[in-house]
VMD Tcl script that builds the backbone (N, CA, C; Angstrom):
set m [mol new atoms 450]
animate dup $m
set s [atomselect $m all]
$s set {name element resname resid chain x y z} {
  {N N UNK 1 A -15.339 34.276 7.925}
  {CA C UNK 1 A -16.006 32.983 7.797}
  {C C UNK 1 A -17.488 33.225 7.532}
  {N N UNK 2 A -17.990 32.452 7.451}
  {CA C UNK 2 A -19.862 32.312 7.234}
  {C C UNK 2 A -20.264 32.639 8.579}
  {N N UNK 3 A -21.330 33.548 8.210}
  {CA C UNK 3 A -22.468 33.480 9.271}
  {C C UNK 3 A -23.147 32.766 9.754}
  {N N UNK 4 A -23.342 33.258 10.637}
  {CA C UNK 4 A -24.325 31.899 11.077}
  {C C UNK 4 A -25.950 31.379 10.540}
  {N N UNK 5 A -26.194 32.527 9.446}
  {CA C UNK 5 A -27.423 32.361 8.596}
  {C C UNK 5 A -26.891 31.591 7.122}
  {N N UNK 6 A -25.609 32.237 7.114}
  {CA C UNK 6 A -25.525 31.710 5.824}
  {C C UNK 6 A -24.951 29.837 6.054}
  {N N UNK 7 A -24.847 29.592 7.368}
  {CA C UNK 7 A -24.462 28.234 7.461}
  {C C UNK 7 A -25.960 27.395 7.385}
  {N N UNK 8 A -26.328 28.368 8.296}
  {CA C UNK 8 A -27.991 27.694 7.811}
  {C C UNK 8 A -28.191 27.457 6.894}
  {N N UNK 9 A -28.552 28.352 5.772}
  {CA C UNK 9 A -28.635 28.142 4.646}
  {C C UNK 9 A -27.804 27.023 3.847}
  {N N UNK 10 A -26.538 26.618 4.292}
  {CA C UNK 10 A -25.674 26.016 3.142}
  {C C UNK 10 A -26.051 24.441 3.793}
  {N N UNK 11 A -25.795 24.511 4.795}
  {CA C UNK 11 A -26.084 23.002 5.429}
  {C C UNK 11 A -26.779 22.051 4.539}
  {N N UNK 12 A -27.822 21.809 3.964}
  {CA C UNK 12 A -28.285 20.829 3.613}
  {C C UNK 12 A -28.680 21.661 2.082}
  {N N UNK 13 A -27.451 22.149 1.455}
  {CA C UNK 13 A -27.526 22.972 0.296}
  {C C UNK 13 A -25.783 23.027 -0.236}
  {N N UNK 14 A -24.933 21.951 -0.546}
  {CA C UNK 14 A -23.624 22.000 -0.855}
  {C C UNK 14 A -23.630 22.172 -2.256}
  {N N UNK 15 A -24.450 22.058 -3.379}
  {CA C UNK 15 A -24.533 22.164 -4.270}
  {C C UNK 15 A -24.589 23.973 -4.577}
  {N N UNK 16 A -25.284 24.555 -4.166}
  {CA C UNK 16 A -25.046 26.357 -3.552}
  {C C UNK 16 A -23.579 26.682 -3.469}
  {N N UNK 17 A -22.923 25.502 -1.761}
  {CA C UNK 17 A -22.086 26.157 -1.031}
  {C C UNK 17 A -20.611 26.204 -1.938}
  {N N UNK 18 A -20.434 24.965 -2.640}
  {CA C UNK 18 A -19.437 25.127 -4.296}
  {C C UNK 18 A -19.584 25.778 -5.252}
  {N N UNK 19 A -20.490 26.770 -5.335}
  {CA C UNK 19 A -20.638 27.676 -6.045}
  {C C UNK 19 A -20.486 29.015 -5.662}
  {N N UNK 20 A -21.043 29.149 -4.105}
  {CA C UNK 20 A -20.844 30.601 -3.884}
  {C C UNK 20 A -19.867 30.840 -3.310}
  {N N UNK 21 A -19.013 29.682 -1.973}
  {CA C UNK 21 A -18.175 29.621 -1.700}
  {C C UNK 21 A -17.430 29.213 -2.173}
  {N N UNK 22 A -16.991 28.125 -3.090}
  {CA C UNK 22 A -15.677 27.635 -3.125}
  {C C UNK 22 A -15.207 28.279 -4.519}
  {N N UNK 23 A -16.604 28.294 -5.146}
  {CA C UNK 23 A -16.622 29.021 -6.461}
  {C C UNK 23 A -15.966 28.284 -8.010}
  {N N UNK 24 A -17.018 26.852 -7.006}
  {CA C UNK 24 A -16.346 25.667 -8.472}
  {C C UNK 24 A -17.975 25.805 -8.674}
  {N N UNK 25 A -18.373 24.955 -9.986}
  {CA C UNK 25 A -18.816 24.515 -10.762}
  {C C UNK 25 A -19.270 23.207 -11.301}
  {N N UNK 26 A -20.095 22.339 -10.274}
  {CA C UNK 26 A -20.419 20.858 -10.412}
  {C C UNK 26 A -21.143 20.767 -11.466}
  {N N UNK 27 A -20.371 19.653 -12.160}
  {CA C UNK 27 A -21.160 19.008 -13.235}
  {C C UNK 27 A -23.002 18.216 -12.852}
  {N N UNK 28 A -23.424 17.907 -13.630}
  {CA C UNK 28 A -24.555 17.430 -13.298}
  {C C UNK 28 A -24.506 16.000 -12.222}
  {N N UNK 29 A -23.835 15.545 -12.632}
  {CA C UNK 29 A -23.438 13.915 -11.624}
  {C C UNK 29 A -22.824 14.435 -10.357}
  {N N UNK 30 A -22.293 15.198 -10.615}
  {CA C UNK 30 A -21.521 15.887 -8.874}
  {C C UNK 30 A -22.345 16.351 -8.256}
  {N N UNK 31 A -23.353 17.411 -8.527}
  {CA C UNK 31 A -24.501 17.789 -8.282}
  {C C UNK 31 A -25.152 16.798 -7.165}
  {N N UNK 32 A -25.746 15.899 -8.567}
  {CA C UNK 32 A -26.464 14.665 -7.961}
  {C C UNK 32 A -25.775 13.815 -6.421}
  {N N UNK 33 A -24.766 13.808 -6.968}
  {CA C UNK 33 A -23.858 13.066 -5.113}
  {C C UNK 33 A -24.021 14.229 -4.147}
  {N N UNK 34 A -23.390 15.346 -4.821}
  {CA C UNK 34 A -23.561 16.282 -3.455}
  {C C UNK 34 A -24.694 16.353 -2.794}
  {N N UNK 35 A -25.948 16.364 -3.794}
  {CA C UNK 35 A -27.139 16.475 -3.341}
  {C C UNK 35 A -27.809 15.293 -2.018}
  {N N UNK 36 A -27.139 14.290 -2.717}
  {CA C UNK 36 A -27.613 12.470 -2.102}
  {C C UNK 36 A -26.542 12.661 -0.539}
  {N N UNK 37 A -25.568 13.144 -0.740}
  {CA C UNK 37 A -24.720 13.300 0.804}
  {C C UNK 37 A -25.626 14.130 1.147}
  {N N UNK 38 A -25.831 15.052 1.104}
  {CA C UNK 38 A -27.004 16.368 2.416}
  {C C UNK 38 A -27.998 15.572 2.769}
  {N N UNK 39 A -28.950 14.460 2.034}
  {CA C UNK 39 A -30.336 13.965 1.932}
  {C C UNK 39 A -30.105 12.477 3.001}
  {N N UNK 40 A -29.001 11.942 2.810}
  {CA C UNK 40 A -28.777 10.564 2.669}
  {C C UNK 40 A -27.787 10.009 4.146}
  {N N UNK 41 A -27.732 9.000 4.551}
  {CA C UNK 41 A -26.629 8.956 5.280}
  {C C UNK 41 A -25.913 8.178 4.799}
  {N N UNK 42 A -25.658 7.745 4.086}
  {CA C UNK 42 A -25.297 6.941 2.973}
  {C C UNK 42 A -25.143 7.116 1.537}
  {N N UNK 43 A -23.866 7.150 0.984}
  {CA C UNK 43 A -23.444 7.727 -0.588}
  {C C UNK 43 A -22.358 6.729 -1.187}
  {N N UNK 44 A -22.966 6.009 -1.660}
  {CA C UNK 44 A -21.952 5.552 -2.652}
  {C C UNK 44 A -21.843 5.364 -3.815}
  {N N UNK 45 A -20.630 5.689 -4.373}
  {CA C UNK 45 A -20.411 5.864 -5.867}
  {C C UNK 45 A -19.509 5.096 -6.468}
  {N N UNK 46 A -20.195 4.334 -7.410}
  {CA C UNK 46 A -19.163 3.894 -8.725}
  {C C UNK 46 A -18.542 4.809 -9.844}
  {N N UNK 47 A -17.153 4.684 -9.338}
  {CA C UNK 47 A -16.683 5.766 -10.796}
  {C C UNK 47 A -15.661 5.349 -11.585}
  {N N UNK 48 A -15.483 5.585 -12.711}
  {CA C UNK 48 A -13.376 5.537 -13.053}
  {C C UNK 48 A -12.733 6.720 -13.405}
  {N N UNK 49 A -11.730 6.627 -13.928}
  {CA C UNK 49 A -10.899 8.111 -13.875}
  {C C UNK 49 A -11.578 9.386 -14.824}
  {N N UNK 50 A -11.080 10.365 -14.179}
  {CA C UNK 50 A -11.619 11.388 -14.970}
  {C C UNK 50 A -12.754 11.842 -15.058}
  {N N UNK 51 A -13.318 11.742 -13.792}
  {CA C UNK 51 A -14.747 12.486 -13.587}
  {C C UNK 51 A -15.045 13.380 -12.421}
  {N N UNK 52 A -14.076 13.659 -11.868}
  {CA C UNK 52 A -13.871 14.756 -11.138}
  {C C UNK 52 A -14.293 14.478 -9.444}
  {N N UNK 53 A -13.808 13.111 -9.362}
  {CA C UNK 53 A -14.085 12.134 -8.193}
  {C C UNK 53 A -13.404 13.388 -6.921}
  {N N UNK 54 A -11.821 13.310 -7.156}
  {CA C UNK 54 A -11.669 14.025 -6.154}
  {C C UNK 54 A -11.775 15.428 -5.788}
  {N N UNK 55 A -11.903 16.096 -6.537}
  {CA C UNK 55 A -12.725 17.721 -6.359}
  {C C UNK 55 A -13.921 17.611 -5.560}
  {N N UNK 56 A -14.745 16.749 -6.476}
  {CA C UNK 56 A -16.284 16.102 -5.544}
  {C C UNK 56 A -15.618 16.013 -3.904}
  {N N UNK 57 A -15.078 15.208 -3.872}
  {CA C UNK 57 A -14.676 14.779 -2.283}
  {C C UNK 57 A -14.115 16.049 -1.754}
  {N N UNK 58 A -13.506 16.653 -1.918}
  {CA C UNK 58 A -12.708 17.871 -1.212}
  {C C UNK 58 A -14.303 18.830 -1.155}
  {N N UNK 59 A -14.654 19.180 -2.117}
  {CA C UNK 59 A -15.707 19.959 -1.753}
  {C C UNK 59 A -16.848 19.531 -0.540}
  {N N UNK 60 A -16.872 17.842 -0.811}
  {CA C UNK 60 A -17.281 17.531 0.731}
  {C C UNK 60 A -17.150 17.547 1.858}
  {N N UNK 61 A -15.908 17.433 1.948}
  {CA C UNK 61 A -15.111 17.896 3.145}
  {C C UNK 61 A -14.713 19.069 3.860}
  {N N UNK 62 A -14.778 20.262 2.164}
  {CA C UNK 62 A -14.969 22.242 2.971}
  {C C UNK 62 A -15.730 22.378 3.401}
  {N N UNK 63 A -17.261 21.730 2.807}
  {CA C UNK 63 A -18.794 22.280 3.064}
  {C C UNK 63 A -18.754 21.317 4.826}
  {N N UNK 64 A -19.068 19.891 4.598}
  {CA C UNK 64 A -19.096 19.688 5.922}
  {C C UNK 64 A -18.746 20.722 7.184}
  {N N UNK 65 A -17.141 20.566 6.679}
  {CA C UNK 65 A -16.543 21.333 7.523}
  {C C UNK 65 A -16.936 22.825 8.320}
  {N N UNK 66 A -17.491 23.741 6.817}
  {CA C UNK 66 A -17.988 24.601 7.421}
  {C C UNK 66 A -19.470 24.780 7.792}
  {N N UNK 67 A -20.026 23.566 7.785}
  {CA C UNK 67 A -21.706 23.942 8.140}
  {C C UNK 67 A -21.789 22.995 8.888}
  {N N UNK 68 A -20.960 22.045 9.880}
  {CA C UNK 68 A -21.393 21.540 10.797}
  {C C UNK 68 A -20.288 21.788 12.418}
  {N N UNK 69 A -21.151 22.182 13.160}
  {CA C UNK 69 A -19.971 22.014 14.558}
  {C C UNK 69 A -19.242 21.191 14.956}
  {N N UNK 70 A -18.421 21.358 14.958}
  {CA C UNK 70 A -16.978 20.162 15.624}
  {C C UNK 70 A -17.221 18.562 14.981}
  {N N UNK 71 A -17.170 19.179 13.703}
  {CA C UNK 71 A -17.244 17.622 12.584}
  {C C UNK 71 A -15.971 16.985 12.906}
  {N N UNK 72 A -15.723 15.624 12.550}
  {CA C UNK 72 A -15.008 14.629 12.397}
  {C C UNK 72 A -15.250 14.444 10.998}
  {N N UNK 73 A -14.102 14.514 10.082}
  {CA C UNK 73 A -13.796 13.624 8.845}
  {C C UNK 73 A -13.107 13.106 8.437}
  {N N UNK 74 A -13.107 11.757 9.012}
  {CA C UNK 74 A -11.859 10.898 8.336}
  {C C UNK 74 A -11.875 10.145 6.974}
  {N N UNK 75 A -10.725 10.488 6.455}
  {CA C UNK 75 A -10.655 10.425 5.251}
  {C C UNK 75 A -9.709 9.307 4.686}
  {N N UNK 76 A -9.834 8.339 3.749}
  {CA C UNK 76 A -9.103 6.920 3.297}
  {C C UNK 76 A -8.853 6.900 2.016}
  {N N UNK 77 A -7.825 6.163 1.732}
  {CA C UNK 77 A -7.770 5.431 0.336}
  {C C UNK 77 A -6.546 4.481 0.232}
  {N N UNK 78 A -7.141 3.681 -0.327}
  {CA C UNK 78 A -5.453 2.634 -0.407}
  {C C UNK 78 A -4.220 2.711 -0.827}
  {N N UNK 79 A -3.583 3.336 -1.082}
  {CA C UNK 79 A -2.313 4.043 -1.116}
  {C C UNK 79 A -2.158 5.763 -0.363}
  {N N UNK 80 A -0.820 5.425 -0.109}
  {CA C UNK 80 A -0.543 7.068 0.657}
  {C C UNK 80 A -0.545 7.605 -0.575}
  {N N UNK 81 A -0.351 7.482 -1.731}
  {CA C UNK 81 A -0.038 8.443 -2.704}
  {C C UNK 81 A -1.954 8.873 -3.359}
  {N N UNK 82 A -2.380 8.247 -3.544}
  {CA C UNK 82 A -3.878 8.557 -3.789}
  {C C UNK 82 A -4.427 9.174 -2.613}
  {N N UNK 83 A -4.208 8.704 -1.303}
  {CA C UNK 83 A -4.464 9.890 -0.396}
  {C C UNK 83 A -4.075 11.412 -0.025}
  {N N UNK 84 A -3.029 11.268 0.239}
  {CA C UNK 84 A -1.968 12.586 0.217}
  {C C UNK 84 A -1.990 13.502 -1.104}
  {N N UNK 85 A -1.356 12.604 -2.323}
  {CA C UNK 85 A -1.161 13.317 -3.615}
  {C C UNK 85 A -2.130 14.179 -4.190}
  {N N UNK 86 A -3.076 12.827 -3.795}
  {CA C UNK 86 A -4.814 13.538 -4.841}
  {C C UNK 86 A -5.831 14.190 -4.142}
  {N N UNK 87 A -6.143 13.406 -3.314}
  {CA C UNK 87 A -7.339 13.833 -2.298}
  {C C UNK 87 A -7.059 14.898 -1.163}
  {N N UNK 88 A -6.059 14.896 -1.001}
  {CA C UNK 88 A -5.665 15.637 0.371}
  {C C UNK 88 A -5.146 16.936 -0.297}
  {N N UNK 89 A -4.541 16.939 -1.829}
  {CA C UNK 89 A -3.706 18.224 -1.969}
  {C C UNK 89 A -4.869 18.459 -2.669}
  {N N UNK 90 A -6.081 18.000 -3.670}
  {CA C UNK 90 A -7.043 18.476 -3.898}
  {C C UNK 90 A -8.176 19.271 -2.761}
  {N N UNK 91 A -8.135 19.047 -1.396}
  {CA C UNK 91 A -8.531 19.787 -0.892}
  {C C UNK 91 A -7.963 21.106 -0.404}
  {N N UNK 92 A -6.492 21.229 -0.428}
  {CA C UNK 92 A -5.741 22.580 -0.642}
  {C C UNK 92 A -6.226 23.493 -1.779}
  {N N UNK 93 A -6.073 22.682 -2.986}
  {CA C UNK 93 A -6.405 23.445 -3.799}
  {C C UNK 93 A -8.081 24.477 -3.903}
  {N N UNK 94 A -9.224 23.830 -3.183}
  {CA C UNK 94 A -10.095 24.107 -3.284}
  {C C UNK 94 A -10.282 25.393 -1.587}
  {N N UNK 95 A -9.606 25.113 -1.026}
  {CA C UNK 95 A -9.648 26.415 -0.040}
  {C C UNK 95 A -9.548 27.341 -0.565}
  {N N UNK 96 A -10.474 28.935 -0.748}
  {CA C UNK 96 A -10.126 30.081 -1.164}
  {C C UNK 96 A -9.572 30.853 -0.065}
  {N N UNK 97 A -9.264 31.763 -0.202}
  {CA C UNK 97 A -8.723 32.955 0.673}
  {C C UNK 97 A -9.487 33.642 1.662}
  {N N UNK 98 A -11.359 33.378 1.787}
  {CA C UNK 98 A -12.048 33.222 2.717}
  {C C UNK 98 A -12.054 32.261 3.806}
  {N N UNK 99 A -11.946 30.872 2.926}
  {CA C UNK 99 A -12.037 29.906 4.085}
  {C C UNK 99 A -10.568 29.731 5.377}
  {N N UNK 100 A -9.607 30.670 4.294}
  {CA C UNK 100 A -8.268 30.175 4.932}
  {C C UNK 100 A -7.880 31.289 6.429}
  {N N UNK 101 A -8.810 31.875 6.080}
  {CA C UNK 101 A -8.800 32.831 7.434}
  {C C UNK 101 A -9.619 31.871 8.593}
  {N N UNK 102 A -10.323 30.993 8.130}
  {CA C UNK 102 A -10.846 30.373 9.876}
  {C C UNK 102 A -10.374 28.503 9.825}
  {N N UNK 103 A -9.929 28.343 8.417}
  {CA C UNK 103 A -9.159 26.704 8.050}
  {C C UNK 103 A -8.165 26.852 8.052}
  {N N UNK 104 A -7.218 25.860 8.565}
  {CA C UNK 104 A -6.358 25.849 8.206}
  {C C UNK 104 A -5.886 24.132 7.365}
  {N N UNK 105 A -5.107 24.021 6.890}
  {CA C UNK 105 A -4.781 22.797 6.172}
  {C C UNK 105 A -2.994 22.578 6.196}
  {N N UNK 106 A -2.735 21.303 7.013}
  {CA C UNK 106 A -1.493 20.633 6.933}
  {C C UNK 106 A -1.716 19.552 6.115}
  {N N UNK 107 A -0.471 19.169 6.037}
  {CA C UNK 107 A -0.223 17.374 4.996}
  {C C UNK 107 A -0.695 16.255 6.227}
  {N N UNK 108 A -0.884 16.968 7.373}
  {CA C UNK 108 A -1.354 15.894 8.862}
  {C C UNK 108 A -3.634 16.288 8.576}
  {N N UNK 109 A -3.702 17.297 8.259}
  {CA C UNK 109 A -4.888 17.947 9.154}
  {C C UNK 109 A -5.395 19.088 8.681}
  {N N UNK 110 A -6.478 18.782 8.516}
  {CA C UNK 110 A -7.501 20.035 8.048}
  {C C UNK 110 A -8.336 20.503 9.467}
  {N N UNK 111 A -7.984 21.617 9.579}
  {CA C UNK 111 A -8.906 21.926 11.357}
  {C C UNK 111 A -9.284 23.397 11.373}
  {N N UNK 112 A -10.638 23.473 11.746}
  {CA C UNK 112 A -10.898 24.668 12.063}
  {C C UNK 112 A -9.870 25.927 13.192}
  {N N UNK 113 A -9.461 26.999 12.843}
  {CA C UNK 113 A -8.011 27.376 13.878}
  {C C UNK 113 A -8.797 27.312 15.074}
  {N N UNK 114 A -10.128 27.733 15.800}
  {CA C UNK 114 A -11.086 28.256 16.374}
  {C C UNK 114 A -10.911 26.831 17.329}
  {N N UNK 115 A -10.684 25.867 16.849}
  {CA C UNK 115 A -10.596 24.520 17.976}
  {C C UNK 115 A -10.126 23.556 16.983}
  {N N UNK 116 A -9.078 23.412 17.109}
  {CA C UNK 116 A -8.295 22.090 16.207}
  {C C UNK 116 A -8.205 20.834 16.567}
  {N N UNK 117 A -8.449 20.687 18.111}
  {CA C UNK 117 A -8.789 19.401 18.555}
  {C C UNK 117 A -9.776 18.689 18.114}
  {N N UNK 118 A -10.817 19.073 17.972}
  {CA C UNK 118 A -12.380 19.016 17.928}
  {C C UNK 118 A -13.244 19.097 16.780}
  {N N UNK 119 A -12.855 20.024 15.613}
  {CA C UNK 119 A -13.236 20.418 14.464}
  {C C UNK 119 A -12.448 20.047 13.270}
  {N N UNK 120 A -12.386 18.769 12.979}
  {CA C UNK 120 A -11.338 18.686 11.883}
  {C C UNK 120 A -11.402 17.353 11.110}
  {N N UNK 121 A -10.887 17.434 10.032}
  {CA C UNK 121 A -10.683 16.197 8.934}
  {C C UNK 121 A -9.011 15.854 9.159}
  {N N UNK 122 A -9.018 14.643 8.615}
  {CA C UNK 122 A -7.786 13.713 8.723}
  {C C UNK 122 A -7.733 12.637 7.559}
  {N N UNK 123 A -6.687 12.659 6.989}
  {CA C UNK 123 A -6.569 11.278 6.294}
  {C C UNK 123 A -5.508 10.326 6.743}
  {N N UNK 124 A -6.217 9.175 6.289}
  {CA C UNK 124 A -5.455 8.018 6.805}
  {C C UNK 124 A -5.534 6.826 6.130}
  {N N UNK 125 A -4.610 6.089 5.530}
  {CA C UNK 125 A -4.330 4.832 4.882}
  {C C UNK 125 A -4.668 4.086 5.214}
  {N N UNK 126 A -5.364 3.091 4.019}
  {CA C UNK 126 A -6.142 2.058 4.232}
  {C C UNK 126 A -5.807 0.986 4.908}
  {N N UNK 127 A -4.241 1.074 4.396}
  {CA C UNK 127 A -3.638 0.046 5.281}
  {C C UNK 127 A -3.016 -0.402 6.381}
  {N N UNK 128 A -3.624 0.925 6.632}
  {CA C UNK 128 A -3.912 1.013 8.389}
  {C C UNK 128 A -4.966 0.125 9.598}
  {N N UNK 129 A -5.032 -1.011 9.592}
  {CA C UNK 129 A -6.108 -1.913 9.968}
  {C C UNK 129 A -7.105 -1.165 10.986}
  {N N UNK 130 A -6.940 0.094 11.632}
  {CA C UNK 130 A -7.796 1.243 12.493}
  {C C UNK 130 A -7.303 2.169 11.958}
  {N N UNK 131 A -7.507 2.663 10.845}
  {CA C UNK 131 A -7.312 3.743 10.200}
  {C C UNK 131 A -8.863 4.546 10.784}
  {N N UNK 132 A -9.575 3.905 10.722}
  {CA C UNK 132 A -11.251 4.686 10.984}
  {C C UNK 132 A -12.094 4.500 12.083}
  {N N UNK 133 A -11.240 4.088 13.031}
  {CA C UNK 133 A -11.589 3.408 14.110}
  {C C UNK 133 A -11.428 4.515 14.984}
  {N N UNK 134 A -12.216 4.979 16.186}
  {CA C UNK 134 A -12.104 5.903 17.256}
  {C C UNK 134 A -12.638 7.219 17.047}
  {N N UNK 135 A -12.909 7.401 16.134}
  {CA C UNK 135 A -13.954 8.528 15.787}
  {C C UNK 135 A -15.590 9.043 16.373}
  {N N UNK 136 A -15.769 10.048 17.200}
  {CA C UNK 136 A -17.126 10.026 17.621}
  {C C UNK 136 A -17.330 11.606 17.331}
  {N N UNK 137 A -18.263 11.713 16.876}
  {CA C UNK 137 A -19.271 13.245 17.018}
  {C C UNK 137 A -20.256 12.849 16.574}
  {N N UNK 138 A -21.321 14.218 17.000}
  {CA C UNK 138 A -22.586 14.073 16.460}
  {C C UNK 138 A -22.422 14.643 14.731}
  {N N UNK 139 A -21.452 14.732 14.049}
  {CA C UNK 139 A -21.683 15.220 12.681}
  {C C UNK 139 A -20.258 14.402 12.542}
  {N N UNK 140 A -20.216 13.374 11.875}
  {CA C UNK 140 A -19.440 12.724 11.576}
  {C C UNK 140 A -19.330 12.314 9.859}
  {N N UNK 141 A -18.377 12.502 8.919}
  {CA C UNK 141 A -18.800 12.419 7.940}
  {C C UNK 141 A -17.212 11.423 7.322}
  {N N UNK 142 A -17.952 10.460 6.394}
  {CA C UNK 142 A -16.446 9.428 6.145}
  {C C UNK 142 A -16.332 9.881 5.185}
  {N N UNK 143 A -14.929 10.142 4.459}
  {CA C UNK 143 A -14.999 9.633 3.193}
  {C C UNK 143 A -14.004 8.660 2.533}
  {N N UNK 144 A -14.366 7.928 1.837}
  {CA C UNK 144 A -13.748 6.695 1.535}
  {C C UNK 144 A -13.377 5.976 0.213}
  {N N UNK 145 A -12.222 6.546 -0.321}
  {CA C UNK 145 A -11.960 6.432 -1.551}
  {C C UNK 145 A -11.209 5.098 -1.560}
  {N N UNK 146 A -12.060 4.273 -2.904}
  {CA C UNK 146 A -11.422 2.909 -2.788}
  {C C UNK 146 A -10.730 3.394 -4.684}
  {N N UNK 147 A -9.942 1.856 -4.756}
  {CA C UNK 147 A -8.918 2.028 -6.127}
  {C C UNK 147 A -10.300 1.294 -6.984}
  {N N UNK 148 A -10.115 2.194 -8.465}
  {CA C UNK 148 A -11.061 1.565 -9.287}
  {C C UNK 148 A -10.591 0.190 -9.682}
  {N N UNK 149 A -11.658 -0.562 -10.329}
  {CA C UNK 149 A -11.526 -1.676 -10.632}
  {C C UNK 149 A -10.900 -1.857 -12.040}
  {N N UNK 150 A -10.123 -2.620 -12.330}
  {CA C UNK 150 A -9.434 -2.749 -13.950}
  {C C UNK 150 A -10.620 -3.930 -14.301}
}
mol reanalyze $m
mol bondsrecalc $m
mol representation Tube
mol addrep $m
């Protein structure tokens, strides 16, 4: 896993941490969000298909994950199939073979092995009326994929 310098370093630097770690390649607009999540407590984006919405999000959710202690990330979208299908197996895909030695990732749960109670992302359907409800840490990070507009 990361050191504890190099978490320093990545923390308020995800635009780095997808490059050296995950070993993707943000476009200039991904950039820009990743950048506005480290800066911001607040990120929201208008998008439509085909701009690399959910890669963006999964990469938010490794980096969080690994540069903050016992994060909470709950994760939404209005259908199970846009959650599960896209967002959730897009963050499988983006685990390398570094991170998977201290992450682990189910179709339930993304959790650090080191404390799985405590350290972990979750998704959950919108149409869940407390889908996002009960969540507390001091590094808490949402993410919240809504359906584009026709």
């Amino acid at each position: 896993m990361l050191s504890t310098k190099a978490i320093l370093y990545y923390k308020d630097r995800p635009v780095e941490f997808v490059k050296d770690i995950i070993k993707a390649t943000p476009d200039d607009i991904q950039g820009d969000i990743l950048r506005s999540v480290a800066e911001n407590q607040l990120t929201s984006v208008r998008s439509g298909h085909g701009i690399g919405k959910s890669a963006l999000q999964s990469w938010l959710i490794i980096w969080f994950m690994c540069t903050r202690p016992f994060p909470k990330i709950p994760c939404t979208a209005p259908t199970k199939h846009q959650l599960h299908d896209i967002l959730w197996a897009e963050v499988a895909k983006w685990l390398n073979n570094t991170l998977k030695t201290e992450i682990e990732w189910t179709q339930e749960k993304l959790y650090m092995k080191s404390n799985p109670e405590n350290w972990f992302a979750v998704p959950r359907t919108a149409t869940q009326p407390d889908a996002l409800q009960g969540f507390h840490s001091e590094h808490l990070l949402y993410i919240i994929d809504e359906a584009s507009r026709s």
